[in-house]
VMD Tcl script that builds the backbone (N, CA, C; Angstrom):
set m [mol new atoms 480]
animate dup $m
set s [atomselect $m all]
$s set {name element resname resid chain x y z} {
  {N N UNK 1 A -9.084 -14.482 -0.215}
  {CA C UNK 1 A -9.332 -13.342 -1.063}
  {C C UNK 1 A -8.903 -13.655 -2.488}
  {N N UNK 2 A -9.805 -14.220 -3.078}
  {CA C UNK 2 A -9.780 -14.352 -4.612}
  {C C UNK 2 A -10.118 -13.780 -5.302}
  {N N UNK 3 A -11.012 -13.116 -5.215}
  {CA C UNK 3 A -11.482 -11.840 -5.783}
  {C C UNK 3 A -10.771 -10.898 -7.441}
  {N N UNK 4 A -10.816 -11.354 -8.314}
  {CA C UNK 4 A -10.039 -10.531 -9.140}
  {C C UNK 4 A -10.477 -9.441 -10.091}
  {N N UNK 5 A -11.952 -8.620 -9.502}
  {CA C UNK 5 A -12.067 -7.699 -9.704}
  {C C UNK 5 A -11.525 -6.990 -9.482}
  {N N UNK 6 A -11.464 -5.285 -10.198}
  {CA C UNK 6 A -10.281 -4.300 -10.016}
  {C C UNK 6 A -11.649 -2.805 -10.076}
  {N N UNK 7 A -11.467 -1.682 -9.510}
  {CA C UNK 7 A -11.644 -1.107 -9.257}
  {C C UNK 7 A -11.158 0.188 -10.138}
  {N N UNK 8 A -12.142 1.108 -10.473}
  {CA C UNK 8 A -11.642 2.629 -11.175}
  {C C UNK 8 A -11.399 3.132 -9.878}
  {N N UNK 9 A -10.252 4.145 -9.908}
  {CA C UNK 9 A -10.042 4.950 -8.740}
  {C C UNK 9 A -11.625 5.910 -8.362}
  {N N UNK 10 A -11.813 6.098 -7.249}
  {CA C UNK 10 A -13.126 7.331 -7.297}
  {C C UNK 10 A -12.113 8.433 -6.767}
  {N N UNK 11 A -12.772 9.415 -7.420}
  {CA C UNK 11 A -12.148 10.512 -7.107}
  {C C UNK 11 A -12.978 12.172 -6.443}
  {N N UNK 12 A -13.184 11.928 -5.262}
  {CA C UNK 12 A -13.654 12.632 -4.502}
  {C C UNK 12 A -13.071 14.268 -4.655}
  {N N UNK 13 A -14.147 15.324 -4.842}
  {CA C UNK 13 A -13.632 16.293 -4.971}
  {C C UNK 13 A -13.755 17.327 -3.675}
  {N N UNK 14 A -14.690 17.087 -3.014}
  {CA C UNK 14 A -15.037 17.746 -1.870}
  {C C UNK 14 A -15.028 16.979 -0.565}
  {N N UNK 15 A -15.131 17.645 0.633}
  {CA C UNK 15 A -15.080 17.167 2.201}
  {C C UNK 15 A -16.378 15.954 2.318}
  {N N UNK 16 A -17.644 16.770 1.695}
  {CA C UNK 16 A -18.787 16.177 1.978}
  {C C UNK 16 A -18.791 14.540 0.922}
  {N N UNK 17 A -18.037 14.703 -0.087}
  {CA C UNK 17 A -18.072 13.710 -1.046}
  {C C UNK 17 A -16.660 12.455 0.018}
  {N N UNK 18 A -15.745 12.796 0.618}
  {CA C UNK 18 A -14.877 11.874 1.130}
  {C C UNK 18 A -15.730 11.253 2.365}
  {N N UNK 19 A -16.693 12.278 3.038}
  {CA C UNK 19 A -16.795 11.458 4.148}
  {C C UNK 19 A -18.195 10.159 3.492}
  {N N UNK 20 A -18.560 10.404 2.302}
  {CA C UNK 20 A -19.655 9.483 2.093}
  {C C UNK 20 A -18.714 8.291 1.929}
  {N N UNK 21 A -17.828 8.262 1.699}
  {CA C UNK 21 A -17.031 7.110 1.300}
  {C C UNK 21 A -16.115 6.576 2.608}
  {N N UNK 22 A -16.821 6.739 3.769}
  {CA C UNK 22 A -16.404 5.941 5.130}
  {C C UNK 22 A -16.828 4.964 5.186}
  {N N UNK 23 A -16.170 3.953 5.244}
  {CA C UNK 23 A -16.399 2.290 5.054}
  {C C UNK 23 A -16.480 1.345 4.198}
  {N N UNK 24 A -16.416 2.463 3.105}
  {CA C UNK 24 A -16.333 1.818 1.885}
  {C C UNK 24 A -14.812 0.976 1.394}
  {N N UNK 25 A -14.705 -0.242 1.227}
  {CA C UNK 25 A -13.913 -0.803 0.678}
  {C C UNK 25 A -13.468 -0.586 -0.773}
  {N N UNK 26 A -11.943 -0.101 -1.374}
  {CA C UNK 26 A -11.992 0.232 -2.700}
  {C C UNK 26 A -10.985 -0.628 -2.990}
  {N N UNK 27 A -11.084 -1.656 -4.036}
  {CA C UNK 27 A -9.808 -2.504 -4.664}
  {C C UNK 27 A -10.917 -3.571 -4.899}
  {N N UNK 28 A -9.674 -4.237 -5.055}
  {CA C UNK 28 A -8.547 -4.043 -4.935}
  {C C UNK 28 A -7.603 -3.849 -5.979}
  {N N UNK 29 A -6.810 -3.394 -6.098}
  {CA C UNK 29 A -5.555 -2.866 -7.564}
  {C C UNK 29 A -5.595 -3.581 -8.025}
  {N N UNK 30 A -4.720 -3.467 -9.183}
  {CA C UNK 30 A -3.812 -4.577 -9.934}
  {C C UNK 30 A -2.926 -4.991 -9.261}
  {N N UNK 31 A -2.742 -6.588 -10.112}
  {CA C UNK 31 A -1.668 -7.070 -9.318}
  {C C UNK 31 A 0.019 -6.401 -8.926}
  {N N UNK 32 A 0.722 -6.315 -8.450}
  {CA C UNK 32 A 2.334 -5.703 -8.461}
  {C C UNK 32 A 3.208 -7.145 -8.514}
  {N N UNK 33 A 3.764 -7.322 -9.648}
  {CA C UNK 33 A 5.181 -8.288 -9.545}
  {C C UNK 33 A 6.093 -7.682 -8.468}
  {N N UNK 34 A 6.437 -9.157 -7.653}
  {CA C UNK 34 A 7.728 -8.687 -6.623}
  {C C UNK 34 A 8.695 -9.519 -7.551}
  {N N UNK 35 A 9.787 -8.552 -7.785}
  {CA C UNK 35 A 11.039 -9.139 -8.504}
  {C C UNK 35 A 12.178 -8.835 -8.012}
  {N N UNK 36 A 12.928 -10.016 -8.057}
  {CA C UNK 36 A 14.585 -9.777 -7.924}
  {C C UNK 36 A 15.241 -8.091 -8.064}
  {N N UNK 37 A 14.883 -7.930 -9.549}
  {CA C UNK 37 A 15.268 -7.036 -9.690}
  {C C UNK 37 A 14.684 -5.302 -8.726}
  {N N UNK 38 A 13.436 -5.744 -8.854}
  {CA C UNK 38 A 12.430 -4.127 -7.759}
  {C C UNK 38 A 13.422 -4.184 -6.457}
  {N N UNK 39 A 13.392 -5.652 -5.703}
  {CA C UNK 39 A 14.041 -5.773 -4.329}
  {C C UNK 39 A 15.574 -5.245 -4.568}
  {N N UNK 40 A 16.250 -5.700 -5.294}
  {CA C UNK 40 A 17.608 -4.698 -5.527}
  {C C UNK 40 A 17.561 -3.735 -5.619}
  {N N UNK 41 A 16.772 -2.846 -6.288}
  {CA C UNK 41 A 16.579 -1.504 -6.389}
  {C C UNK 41 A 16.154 -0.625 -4.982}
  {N N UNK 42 A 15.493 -1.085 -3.910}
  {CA C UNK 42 A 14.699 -0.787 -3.131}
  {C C UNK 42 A 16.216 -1.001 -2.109}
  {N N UNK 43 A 16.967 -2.048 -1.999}
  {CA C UNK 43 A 17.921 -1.945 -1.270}
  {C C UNK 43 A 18.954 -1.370 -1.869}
  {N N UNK 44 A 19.525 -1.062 -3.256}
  {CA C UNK 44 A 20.229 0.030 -3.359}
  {C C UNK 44 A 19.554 1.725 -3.007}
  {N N UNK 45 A 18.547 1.978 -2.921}
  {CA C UNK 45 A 17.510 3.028 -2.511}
  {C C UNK 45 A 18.090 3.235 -1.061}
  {N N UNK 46 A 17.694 2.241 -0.351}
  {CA C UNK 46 A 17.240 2.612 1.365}
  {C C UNK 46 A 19.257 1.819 1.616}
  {N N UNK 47 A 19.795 1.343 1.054}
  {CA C UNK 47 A 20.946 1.272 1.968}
  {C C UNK 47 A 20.591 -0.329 2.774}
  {N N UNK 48 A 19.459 -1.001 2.551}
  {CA C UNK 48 A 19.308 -2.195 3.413}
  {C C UNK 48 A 19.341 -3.512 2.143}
  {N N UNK 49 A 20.754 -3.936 2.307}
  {CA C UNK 49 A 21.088 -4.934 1.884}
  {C C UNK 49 A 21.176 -6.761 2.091}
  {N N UNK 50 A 20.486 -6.207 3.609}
  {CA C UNK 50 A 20.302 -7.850 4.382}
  {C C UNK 50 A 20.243 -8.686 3.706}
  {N N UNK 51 A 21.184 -9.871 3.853}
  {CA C UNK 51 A 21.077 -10.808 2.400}
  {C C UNK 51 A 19.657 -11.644 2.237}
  {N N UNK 52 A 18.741 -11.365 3.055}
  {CA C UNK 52 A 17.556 -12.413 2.747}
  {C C UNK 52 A 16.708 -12.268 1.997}
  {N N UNK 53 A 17.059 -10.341 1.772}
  {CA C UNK 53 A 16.383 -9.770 0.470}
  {C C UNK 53 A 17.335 -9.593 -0.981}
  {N N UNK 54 A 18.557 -9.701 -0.772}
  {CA C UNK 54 A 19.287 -9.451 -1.646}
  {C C UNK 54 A 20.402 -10.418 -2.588}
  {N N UNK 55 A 20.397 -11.652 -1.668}
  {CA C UNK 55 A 21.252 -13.092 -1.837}
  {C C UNK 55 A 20.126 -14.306 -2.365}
  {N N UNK 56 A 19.804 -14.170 -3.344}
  {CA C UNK 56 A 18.868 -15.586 -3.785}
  {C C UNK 56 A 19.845 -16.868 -3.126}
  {N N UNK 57 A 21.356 -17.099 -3.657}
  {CA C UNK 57 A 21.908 -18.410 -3.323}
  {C C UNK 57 A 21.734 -18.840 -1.643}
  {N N UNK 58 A 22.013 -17.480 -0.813}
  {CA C UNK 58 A 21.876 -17.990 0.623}
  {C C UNK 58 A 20.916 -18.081 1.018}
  {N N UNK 59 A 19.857 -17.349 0.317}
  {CA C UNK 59 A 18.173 -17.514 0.567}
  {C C UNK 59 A 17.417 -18.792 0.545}
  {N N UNK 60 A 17.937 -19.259 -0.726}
  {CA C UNK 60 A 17.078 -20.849 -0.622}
  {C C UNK 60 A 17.721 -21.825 -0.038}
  {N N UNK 61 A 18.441 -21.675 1.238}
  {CA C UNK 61 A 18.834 -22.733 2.322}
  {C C UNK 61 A 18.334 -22.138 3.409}
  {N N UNK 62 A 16.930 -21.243 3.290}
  {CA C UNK 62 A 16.383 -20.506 4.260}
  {C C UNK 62 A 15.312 -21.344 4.703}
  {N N UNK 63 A 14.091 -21.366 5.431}
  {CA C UNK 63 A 13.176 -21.811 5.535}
  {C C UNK 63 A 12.031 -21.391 4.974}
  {N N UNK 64 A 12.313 -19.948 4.304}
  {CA C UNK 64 A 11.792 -19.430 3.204}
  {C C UNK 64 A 12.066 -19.720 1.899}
  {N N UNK 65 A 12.439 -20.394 1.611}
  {CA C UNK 65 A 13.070 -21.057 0.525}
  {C C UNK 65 A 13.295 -19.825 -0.867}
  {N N UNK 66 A 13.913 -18.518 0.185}
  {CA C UNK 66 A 14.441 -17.967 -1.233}
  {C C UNK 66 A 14.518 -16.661 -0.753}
  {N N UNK 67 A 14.815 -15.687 -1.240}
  {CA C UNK 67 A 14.337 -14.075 -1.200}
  {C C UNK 67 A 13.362 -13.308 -0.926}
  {N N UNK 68 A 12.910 -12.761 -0.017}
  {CA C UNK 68 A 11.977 -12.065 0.318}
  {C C UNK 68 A 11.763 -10.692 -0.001}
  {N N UNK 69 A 10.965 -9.798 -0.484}
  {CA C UNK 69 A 10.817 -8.720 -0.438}
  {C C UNK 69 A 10.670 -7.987 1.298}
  {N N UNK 70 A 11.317 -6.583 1.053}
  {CA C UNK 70 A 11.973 -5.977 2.768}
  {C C UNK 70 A 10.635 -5.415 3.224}
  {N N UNK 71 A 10.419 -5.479 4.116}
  {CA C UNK 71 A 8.690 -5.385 4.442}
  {C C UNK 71 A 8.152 -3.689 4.421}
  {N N UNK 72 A 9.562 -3.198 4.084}
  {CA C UNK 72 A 9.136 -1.447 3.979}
  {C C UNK 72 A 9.334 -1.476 2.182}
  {N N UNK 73 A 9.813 -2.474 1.729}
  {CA C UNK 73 A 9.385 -2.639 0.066}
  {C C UNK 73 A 7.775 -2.276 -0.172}
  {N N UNK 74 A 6.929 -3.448 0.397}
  {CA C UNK 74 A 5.914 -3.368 0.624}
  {C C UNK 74 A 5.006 -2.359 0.965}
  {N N UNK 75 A 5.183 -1.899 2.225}
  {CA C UNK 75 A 4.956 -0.511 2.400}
  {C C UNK 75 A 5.184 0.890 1.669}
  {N N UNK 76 A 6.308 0.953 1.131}
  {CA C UNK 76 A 6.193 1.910 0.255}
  {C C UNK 76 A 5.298 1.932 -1.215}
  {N N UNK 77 A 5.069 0.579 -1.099}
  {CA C UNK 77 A 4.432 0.978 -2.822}
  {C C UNK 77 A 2.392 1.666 -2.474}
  {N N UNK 78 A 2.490 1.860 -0.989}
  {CA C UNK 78 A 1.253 1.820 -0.665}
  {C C UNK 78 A 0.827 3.323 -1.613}
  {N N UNK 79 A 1.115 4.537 -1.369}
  {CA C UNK 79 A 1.006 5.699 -2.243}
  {C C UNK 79 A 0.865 5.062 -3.770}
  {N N UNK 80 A 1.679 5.059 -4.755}
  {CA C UNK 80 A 1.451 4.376 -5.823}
  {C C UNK 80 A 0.120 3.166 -6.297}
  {N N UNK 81 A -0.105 2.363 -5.577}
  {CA C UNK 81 A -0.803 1.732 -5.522}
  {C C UNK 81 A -2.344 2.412 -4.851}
  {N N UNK 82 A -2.223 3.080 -3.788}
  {CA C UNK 82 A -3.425 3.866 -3.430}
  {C C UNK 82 A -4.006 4.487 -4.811}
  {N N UNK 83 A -2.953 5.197 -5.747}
  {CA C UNK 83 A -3.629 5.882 -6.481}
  {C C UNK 83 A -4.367 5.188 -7.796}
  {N N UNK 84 A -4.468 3.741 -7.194}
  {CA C UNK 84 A -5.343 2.900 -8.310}
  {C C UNK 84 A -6.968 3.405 -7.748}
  {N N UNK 85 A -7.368 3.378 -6.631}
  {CA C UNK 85 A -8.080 3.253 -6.000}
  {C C UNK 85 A -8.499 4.531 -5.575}
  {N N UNK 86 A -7.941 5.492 -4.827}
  {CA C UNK 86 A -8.573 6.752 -5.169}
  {C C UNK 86 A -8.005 8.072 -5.471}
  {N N UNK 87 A -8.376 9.066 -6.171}
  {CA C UNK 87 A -7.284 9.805 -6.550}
  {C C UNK 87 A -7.751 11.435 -5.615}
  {N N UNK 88 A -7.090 12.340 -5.468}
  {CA C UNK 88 A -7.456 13.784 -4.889}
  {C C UNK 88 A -7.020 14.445 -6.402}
  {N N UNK 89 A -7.243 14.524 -6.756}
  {CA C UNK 89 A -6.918 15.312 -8.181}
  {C C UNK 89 A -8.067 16.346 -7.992}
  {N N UNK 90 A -8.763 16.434 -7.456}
  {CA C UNK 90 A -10.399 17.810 -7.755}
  {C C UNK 90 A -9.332 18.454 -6.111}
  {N N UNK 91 A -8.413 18.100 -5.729}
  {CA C UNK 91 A -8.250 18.789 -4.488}
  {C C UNK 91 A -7.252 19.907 -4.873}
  {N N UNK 92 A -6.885 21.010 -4.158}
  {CA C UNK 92 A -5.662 22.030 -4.440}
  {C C UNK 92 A -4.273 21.166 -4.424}
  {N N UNK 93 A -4.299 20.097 -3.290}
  {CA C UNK 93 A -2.976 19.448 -3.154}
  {C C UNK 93 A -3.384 18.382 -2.044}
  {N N UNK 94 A -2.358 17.563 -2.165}
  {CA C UNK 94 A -2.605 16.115 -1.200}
  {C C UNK 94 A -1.184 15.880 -1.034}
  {N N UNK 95 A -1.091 15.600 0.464}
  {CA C UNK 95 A 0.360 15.093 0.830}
  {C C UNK 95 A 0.099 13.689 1.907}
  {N N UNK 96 A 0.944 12.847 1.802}
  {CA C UNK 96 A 1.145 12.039 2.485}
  {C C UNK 96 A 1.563 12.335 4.008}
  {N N UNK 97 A 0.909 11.898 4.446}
  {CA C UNK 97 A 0.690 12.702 6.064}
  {C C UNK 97 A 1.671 11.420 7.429}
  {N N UNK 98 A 1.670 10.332 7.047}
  {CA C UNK 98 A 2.388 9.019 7.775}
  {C C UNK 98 A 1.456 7.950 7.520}
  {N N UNK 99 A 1.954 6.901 8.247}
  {CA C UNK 99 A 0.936 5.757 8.697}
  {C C UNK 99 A 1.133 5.500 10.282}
  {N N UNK 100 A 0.008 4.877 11.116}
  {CA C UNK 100 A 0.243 4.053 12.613}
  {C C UNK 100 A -0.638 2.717 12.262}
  {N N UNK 101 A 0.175 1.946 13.095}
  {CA C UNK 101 A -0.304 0.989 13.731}
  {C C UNK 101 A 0.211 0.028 12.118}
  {N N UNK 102 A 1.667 0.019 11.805}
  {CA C UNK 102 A 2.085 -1.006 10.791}
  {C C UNK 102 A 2.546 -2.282 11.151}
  {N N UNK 103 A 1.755 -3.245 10.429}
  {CA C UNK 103 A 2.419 -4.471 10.141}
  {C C UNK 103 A 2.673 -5.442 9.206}
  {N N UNK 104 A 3.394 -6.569 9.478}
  {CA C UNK 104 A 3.638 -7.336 8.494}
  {C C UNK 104 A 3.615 -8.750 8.461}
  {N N UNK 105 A 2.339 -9.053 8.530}
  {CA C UNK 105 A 2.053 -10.616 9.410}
  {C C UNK 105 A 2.713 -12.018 8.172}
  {N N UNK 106 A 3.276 -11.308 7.055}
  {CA C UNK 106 A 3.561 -12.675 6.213}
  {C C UNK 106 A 4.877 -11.887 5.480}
  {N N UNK 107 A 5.824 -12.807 4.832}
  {CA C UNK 107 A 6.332 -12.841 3.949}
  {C C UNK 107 A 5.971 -12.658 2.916}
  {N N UNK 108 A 6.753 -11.638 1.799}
  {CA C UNK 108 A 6.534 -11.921 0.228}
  {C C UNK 108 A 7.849 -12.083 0.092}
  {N N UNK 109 A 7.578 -13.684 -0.716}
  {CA C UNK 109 A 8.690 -14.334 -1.585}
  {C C UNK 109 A 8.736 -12.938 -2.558}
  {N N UNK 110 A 10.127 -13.203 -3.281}
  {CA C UNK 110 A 10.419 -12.884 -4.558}
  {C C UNK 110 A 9.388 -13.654 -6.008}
  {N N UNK 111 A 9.491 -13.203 -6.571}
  {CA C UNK 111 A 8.368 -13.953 -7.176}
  {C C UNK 111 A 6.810 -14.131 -7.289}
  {N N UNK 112 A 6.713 -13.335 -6.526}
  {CA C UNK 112 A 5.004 -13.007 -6.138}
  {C C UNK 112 A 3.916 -12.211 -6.222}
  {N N UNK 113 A 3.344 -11.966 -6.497}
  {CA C UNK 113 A 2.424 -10.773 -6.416}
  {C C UNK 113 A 1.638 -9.906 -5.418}
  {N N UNK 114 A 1.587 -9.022 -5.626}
  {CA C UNK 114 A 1.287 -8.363 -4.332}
  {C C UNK 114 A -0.264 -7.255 -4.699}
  {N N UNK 115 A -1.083 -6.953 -4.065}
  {CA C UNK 115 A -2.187 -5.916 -4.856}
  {C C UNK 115 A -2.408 -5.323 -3.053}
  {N N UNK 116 A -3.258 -4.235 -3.415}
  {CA C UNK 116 A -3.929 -3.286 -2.144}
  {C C UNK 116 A -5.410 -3.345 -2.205}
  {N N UNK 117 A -6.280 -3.672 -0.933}
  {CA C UNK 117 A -7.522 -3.048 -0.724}
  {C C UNK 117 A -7.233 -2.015 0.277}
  {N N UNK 118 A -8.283 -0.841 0.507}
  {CA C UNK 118 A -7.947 -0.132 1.311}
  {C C UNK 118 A -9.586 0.087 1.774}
  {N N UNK 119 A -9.628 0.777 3.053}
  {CA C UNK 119 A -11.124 1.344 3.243}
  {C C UNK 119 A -10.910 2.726 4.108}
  {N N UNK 120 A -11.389 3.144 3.636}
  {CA C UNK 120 A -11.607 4.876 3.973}
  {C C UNK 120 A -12.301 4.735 5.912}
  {N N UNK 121 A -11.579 5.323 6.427}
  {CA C UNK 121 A -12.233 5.105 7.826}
  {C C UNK 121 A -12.374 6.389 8.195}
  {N N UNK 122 A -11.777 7.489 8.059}
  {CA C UNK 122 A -12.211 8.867 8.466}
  {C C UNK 122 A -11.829 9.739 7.301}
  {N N UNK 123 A -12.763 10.930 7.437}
  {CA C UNK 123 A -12.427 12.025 6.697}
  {C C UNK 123 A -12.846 13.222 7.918}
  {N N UNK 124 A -11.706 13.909 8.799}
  {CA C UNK 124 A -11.940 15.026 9.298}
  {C C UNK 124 A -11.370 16.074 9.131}
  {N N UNK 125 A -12.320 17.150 9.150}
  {CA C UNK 125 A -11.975 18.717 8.892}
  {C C UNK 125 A -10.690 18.811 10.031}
  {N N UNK 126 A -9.185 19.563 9.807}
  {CA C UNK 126 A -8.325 20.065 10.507}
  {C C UNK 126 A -7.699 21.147 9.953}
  {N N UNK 127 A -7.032 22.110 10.776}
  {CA C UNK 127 A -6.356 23.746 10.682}
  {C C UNK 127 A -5.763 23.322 9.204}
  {N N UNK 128 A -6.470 23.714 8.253}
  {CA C UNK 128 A -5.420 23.554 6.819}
  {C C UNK 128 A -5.899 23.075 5.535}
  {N N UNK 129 A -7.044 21.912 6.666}
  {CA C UNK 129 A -7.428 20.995 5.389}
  {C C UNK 129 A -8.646 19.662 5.699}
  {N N UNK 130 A -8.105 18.488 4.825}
  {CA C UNK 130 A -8.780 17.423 5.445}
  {C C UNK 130 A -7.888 16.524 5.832}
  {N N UNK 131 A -7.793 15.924 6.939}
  {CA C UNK 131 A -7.327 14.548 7.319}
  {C C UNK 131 A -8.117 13.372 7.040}
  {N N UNK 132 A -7.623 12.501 5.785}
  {CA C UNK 132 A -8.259 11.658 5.331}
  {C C UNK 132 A -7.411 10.081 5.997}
  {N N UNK 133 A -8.335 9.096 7.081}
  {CA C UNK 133 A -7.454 7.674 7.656}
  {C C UNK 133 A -7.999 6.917 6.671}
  {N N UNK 134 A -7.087 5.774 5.914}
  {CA C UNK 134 A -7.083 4.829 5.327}
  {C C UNK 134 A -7.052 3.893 5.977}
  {N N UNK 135 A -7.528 2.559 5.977}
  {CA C UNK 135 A -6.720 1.164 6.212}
  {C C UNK 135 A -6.605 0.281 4.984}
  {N N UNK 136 A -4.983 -0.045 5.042}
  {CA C UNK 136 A -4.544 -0.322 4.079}
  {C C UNK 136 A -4.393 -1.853 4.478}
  {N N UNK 137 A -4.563 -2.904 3.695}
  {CA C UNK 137 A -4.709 -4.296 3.435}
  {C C UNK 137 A -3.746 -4.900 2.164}
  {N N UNK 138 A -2.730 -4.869 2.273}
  {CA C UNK 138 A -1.789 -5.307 1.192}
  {C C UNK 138 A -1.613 -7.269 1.201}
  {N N UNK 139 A -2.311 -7.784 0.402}
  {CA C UNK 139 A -2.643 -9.380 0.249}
  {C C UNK 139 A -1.621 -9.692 -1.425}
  {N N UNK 140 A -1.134 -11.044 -0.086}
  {CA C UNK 140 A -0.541 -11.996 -1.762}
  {C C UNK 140 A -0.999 -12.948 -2.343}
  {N N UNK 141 A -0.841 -12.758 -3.549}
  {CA C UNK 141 A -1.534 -14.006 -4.442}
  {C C UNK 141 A -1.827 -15.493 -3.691}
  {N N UNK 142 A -2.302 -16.114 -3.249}
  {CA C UNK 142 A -2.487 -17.343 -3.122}
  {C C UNK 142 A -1.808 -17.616 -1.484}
  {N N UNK 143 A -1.806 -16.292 -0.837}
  {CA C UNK 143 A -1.637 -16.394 0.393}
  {C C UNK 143 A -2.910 -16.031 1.295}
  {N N UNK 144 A -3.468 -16.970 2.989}
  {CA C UNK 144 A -4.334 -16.629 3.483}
  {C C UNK 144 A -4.326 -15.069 4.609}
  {N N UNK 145 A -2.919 -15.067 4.622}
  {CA C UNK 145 A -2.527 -13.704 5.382}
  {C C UNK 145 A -1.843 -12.895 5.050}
  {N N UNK 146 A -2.533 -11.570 4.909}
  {CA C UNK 146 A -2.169 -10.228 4.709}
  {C C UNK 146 A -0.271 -10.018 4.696}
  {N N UNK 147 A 0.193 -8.973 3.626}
  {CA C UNK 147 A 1.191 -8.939 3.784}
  {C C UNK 147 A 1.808 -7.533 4.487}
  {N N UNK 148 A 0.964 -6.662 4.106}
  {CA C UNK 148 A 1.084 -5.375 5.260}
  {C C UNK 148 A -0.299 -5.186 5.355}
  {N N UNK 149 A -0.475 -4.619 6.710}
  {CA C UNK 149 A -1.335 -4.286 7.258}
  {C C UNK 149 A -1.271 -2.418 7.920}
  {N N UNK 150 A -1.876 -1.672 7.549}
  {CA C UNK 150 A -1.571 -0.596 8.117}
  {C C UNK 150 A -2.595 0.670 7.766}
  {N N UNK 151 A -2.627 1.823 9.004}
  {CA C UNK 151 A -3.218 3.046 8.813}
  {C C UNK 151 A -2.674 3.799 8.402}
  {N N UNK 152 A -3.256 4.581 6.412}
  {CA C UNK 152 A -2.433 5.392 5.970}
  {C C UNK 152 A -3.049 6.712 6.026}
  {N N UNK 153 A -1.931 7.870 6.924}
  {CA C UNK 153 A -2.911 9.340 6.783}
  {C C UNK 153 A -2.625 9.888 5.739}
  {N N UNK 154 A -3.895 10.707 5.303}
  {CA C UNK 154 A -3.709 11.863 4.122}
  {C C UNK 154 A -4.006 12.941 4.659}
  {N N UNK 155 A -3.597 14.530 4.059}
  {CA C UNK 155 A -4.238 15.443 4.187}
  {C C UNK 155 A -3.980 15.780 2.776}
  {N N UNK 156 A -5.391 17.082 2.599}
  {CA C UNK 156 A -5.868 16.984 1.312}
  {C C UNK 156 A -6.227 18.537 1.778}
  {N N UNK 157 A -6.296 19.320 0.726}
  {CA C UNK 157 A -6.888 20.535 0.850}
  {C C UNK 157 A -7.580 21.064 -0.370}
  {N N UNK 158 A -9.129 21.290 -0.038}
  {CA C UNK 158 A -9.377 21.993 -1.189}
  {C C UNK 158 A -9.793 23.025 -1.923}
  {N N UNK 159 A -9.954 23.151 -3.466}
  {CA C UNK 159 A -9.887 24.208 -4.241}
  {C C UNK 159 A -10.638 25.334 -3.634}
  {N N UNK 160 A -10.015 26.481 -3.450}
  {CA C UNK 160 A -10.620 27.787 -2.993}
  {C C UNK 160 A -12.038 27.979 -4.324}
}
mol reanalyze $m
mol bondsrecalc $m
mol representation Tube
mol addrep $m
């Protein structure tokens, strides 16, 4: 995935306008620097200090040869980064609903870059609103395997 086109967010205002956009691939973002410094922050945040994210000196006698970003680092920037790609702004409100089925088939060094494709796989009507499924594809620079992998739910409700 070399690809270094970037994508305007689309921004769907209605039910009938999200479900046209089932299968559609949107990205991928801009790139995200993984830095020393984000990974400190993220483990002063969450309380997870494991030194493999937080110790550069004991890191590079690793087989990783250094610091890794914490694989829920990754995962969290998925919201932020989604909103390169598509926005609910024509909606009353949008909340982050969870994800299933997460993984994390690679390492990100410190030092690396990280971007999102995502593809819209459902948009269904439920008591409230819309349930919008993502699959989220988080790829590193100059790596052949994905760094998170995962289904992100939305619900979205809209303007009366």
């Amino acid at each position: 995935m070399t690809d270094t086109t970037t994508a305007r967010p689309v921004s769907p205002k209605t039910f009938n306008q999200l479900t046209e956009l089932i299968g559609r691939e949107l990205g991928p973002t801009e790139w995200h620097d993984v830095t020393q410094e984000r990974v400190n922050a993220f483990a002063d945040a969450t309380g997870d200090h494991q030194w493999i994210h937080v110790d550069p000196a004991r890191a590079v006698a690793t087989d990783l040869g250094g610091t890794i970003a914490h694989g829920l680092y990754s995962l969290s920037l998925g919201p932020a980064l989604s909103a390169e790609l598509i926005r609910f702004d024509g909606f009353a409100h949008s909340l982050n609903y969870g994800y299933e089925k997460v993984r994390f088939p690679a390492p990100v060094p410190v030092g690396s870059r990280i971007r999102l494709r995502a593809t819209v796989a459902s948009a269904e009507l439920v008591p409230g609103g819309i349930q919008v499924t993502t699959n989220h594809v988080v790829e590193r620079e100059g790596s052949p395997k994905p760094v998170v992998v995962a289904v992100s739910i939305a619900r979205v409700v809209e303007q009366s």
